[in-house]
Every structure is written in structure tokens, then in C-alpha cells.
C-alpha positions in Angstrom: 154.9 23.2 4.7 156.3 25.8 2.8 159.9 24.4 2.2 157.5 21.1 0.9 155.4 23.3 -1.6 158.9 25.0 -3.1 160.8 21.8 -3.5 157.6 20.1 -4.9 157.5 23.6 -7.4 161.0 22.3 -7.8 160.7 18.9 -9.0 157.7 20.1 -11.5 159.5 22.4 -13.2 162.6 20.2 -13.9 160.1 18.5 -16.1 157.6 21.1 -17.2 160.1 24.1 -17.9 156.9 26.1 -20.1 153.2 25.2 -19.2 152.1 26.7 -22.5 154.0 24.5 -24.5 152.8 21.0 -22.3 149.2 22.4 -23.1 150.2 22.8 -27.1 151.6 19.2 -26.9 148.8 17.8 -25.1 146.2 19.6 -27.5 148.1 18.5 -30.2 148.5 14.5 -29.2 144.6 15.0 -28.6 144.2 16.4 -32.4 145.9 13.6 -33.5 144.8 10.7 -31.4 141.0 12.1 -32.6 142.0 12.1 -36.3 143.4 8.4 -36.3 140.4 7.4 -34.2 138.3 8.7 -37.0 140.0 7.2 -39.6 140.1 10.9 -41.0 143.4 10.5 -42.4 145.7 7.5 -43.6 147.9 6.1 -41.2 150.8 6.5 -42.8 150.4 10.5 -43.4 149.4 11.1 -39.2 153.1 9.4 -38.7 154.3 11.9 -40.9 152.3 14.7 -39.5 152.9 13.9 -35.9 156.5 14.5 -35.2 156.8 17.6 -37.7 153.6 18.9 -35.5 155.5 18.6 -32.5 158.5 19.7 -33.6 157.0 22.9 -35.3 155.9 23.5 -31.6 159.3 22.8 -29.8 161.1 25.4 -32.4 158.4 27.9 -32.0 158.7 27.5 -28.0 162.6 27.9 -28.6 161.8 31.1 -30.5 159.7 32.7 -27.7 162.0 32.0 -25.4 164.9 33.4 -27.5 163.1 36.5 -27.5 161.9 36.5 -23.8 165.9 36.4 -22.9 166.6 39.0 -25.5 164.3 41.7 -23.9 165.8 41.3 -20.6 168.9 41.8 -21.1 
């Protein structure tokens, strides 16, 4: 059972590499899909808005791993 639970472990994490940054994605997608289904803001400015969102996330994940790797060396 154990060997199951580590290759299962396995298989997650060649997907989800950094759980805080699936829950910033997911939060975000959420923040997003709430504002279009509001009709907050024009559809044309949450295009915009979306990708630089998620990509403002990816860099700052890329950043804090950066620096995680840094300090143990």
C-alpha cells in the first residue's frame, strides 16, 4: 500500500509541482469567472486581464523558487 501511495504522490506532483501556486490559479480563474458573470467589467478588458493575471503569477512562482534554490545552496 505504501509503494501505491508514493507512486500516486508521484504522478500528482508531475502535474502539480507547487500547491500554492494551483490555489493562486484557481482563486484567480474564480475572480475572473465571478467578474464576467457579473458583467463587472467589459469582455474585452477580462481577455486582457486574464492571461497577464496568470502570468504575473507564474513569474512570481518562478521568482520564489529562484530564491528557495538559492538559499540552499
Amino acid at each position: 500500500m505504501h509503494t501505491v501511495a508514493a507512486a500516486v504522490r508521484q504522478l500528482v506532483g508531475l502535474f502539480v509541482d507547487d500547491g500554492s501556486l494551483v490555489l493562486a490559479v484557481l482563486l484567480w480563474i474564480g475572480a475572473v469567472a465571478l467578474v464576467v458573470a457579473m458583467r463587472v467589467a467589459p469582455a474585452g478588458l477580462t481577455a486582457i486581464v486574464f492571461p497577464l493575471g496568470l502570468a504575473i503569477l507564474l513569474a512570481d512562482n518562478a521568482v520564489r523558487g529562484a530564491r528557495r534554490s538559492r538559499r540552499r545552496l
